[in-house]
C-alpha positions in Angstrom: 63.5 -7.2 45.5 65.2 -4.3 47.7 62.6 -1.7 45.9 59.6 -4.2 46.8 60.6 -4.6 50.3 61.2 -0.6 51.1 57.3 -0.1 50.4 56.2 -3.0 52.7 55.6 -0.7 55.4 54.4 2.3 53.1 50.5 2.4 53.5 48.4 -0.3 52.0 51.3 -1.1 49.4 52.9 -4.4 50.5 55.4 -6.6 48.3 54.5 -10.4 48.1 57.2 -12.9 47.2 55.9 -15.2 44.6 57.1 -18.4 44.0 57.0 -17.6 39.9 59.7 -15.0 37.8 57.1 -12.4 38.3 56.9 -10.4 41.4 53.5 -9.0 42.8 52.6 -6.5 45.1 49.5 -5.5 46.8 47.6 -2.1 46.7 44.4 -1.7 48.8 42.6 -5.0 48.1 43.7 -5.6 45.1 47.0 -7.6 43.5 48.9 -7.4 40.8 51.9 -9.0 38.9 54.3 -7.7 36.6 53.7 -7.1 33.0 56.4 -4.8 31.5 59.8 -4.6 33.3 61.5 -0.9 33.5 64.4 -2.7 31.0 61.8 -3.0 28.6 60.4 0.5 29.5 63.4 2.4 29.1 64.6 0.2 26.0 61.6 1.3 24.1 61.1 5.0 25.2 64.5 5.6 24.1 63.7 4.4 20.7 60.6 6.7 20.3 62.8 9.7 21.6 65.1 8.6 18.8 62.2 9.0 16.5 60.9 11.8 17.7 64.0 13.7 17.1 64.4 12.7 13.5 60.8 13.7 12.7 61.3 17.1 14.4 64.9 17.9 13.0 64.8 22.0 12.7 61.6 22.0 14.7 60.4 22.7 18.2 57.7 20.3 19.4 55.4 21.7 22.3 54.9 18.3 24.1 52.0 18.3 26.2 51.8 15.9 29.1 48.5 14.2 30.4 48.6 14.1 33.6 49.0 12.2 36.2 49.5 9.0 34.8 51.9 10.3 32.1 54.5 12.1 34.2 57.0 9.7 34.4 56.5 8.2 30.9 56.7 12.1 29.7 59.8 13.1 31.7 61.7 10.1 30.3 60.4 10.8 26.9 61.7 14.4 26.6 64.7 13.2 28.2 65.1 10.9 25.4 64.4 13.2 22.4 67.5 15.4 21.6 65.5 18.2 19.6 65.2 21.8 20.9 61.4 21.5 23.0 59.2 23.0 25.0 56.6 21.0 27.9 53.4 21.8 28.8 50.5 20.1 30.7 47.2 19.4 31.3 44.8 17.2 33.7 41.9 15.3 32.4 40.2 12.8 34.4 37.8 9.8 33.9 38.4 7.6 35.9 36.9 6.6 39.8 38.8 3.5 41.1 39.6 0.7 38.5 37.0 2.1 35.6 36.2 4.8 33.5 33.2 7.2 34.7 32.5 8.0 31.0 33.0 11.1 31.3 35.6 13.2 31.1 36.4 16.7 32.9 39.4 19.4 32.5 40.9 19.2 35.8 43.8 21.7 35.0 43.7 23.4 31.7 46.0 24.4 29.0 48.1 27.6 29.7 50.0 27.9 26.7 49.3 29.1 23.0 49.2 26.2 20.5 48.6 28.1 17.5 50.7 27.0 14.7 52.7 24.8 16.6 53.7 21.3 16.2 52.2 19.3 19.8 53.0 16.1 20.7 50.8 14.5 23.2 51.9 12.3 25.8 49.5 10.1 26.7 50.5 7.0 29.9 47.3 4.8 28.6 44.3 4.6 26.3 41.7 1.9 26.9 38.4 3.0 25.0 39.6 6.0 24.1 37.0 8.6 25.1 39.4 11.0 27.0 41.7 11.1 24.4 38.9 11.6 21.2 37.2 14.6 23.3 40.8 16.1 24.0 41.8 15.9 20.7 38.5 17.3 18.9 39.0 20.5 21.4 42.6 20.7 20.8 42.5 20.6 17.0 40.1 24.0 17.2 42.8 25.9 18.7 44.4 25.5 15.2 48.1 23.6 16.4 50.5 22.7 12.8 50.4 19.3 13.6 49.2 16.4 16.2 51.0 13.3 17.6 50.1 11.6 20.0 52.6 9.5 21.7 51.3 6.8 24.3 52.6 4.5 27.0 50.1 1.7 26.7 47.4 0.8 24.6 44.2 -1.4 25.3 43.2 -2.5 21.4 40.2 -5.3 22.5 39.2 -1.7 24.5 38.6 0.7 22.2 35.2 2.0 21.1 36.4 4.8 19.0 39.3 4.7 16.4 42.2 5.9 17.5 45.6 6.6 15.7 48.5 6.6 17.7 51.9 8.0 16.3 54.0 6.6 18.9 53.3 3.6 21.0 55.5 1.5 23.2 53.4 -1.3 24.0 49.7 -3.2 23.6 48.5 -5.0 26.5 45.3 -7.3 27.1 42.2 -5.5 28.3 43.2 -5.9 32.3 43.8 -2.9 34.7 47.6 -1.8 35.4 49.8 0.4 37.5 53.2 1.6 38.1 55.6 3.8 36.0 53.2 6.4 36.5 50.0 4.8 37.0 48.1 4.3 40.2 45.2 2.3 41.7 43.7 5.2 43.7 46.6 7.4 44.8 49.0 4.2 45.1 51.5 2.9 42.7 52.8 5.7 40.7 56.6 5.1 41.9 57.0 1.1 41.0 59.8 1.2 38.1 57.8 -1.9 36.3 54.4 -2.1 35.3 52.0 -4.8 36.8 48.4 -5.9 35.8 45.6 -7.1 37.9 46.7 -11.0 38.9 44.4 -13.3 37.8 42.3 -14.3 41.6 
């Protein structure tokens, strides 16, 4: 694990061998093991980019990046979708440590007109949902053609609030993740795989 074993003297992130296939690492005080490989990752956002650009032949999709957890899944995703595009963002936030405040705050706002335009939302993860239903009620009042949402991961035993997701690479148990974008305060974001919480 040449990746792992860089980041063993970067901060409080420390790469554990393990016995087992899966590899773990350690952020703060907590461990994790892997869950989705970045094979499986970039297998499967390179079939929704294939998608995307079939639904949106002769159109220009705004796609509008969550971040920060989305950056890398969005970056890949555009990367994979050969229609013409345009990329915006915008920062909501929820979340203090390893669960969801319940409430949720525009961080860094939308700066571009959505109007009439067909927006495709990238999303890294979607547990109960909240975040996503209040962002979505406030986006559909700025009167957008169309709304997809496309999303990294997706908690189903999670979710208080139906939720209907347009593109989704993968559902995972109800157990707190990281890497390929997402981080356990601050740390994380740059693992390649994704790992969930090991069980203690």
């Amino acid at each position: 694990m040449p990746f792992l074993r860089g980041l063993k003297q970067s901060g409080h992130l420390l790469a554990v061998n393990d016995s087992s296939m899966k590899k773990r690492i350690t952020a703060h005080d907590l461990t994790f093991e892997t869950l989705i490989d970045s094979g499986e990752i970039s297998a499967k956002v390179e079939a929704i980019g294939r998608q995307i650009s079939e639904d949106y032949q002769g159109e220009r999709p705004l796609f509008l990046c969550v971040l920060n957890g989305s950056f890398i899944f969005a970056a890949d995703l555009v990367r994979a979708s050969a229609c013409e595009c345009e990329v915006a963002f915008i920062r909501l936030a929820s979340y203090d440590g390893t669960e969801s405040t319940g409430k949720v705050k525009t961080v860094l706002g939308l700066d571009v007109p959505v109007k009439g335009r067909h927006v495709i939302v990238v999303e890294d993860i979607i547990d109960s949902g909240e975040t996503m239903r209040h962002f979505l009620s406030d986006l559909k009042k700025m009167e957008p053609a169309s709304i997809k949402l496309a999303v990294l991961l997706l908690k189903p035993e999670a979710l208080k609030y139906p939720m209907e997701v347009d593109y989704l690479c993968f559902e995972i148990e109800d157990k707190f993740v990281v890497g390929y974008g997402l981080d356990y305060d601050g740390l994380c974001r740059n693992l390649p795989d994704i790992y969930q919480l090991a069980e203690s």
